[in-house]
N, C-alpha and C positions, 0 to 999 in steps of 0.2 A: 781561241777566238778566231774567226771566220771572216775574211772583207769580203763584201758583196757591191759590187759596182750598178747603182739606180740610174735610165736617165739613156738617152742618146747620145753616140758616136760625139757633138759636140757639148753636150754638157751632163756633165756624171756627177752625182755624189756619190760617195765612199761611205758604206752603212757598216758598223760592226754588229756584229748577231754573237751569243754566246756558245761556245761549241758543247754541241748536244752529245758529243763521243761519248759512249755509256763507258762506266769503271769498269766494268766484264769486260767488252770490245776493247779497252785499251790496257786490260790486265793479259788479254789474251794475247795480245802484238805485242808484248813485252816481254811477254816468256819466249816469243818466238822468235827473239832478237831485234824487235825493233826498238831502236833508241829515240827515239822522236815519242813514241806512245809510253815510254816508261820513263820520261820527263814529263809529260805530260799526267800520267797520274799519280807522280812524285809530285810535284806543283801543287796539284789538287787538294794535296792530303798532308804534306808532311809537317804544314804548321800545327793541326790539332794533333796529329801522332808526338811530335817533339814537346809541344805544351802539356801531354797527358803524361807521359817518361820523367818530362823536369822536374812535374809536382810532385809524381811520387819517388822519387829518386834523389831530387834535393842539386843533384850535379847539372851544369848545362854540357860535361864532358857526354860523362854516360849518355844523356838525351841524343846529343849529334850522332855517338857512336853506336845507340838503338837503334834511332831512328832509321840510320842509313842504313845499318844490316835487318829491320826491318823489310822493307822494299826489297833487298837482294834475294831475301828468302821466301816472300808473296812471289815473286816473277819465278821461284825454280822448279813451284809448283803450282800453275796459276789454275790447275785444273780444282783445287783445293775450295777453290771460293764460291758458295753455292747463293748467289745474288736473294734466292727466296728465305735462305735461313737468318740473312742476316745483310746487314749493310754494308759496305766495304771498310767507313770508318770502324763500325764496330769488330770487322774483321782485323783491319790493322791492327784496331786495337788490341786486341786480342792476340795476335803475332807478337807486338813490341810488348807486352806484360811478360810474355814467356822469357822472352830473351832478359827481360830486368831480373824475371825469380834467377834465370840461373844464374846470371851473373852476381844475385845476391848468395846463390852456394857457394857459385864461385871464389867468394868473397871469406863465406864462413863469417859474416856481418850486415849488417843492417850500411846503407852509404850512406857518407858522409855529409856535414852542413856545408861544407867550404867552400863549394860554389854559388851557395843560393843567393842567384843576386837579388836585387830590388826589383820588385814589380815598378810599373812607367807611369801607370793611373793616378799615381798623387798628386793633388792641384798643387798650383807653384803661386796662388795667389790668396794663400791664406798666412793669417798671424803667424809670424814663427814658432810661439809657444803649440797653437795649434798644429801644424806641419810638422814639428819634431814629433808629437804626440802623435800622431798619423803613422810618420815612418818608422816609431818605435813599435807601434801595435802590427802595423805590416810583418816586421821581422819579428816579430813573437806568435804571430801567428803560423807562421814558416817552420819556424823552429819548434812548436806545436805539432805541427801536422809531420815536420820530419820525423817527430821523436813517435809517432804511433806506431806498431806493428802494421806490416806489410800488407796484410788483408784487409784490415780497418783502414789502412790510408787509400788503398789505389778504392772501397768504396766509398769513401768521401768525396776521394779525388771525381770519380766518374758520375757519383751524383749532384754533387753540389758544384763542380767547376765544369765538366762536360755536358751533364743534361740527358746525361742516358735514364732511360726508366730502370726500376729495380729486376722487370723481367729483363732489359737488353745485360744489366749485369749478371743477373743471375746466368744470363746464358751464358756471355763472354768467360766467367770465372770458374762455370763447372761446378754451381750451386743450387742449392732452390733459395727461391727469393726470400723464406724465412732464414736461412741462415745470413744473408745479404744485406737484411732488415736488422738482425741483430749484430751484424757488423756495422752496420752505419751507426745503429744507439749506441753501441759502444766510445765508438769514434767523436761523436758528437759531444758522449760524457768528458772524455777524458781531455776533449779541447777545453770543453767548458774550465773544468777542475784546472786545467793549467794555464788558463786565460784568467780567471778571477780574479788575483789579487793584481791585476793588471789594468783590467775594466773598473776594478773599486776603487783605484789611483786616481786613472782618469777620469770619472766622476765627481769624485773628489775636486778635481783642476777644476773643469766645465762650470760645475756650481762656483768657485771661488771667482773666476773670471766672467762671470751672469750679475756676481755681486756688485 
């Protein structure tokens, strides 16, 4: 963000304008050691990069600890990031997925539930019957989505909670978009198949409490 001073020696207003610094221009002063530009495009980016790690990783550890090594490994080689191929978010993104597979080798496992905390979006001013039902389906859905294979999850993850097209995944993951497509229908199945007897509960409730 940028102050701009409007206005004569005796009377000023103070305008803020949004800083136009390109993610190239400030990917590039960050390799070259400046710390001020590589806050600056850490700031930028690192809540959808840690939002995209948490969903599909399940940890808010592992997230912090991508994330960060993320960004350390974008600046060592900033020459890497070609602005016309791709976006910078999808660039990160694409850095912090690598670092999660290997760290899933690393692992010789899929990661853990144990950190998955609550999402923050659930209203606090509904019936309790409905609010428990709420934050029950929240954490079943979590637990859904953690328990899918790794390719089926980070395409969910990046379609249906990021917003990427099936070409920005295709390209982020090193696929064609048919096989991208039939990771997502997979993914979708086997929520559905493990949501079911969960959604026909609370149906069940909805109509009882209508009556």
């Amino acid at each position: 963000m940028q102050v701009i001073l409007v206005g004569s020696d005796s009377y000023r207003i103070e305008c803020r304008v949004p800083d136009r610094t390109t993610d190239e221009l400030l990917l590039e002063k960050a390799g070259a050691g400046d710390p001020a530009a590589f806050l600056q495009l850490y700031e930028r980016h690192r809540d959808p990069v840690f939002r995209f790690i948490y969903r599909i990783s399940g940890t808010v550890e592992m997230a912090e600890d991508i994330t960060h090594d993320c960004f350390l490994s974008i600046i060592r080689k900033p020459e890497n990031f070609i602005p016309g191929r791709a976006s910078m978010r999808t660039y990160l993104f694409s850095a912090a997925r690598n670092l999660w597979l290997k760290q899933l080798r690393k692992l010789g496992r899929e990661s853990a539930m144990d950190d998955f905390a609550e999402d923050k979006f659930i209203a606090v001013n509904k019936e309790p019957l409905r609010q428990l039902l709420d934050e029950e389906l929240s954490l079943k859905v979590k637990e859904a989505v953690c328990g899918l294979p790794p390719l089926q999850r980070e395409a969910l993850v990046l379609f249906e909670y990021e917003g990427l097209t099936l070409g920005e995944i295709a390209g982020m993951v090193g696929a064609d978009v048919g096989a991208v497509k039939a990771r997502l229908h997979r993914a979708r199945e086997r929520l559905r198949n493990a949501l079911q007897p969960y959604l026909n509960t609370s149906r069940e409730i909805v109509t009882l409490e209508k009556a």
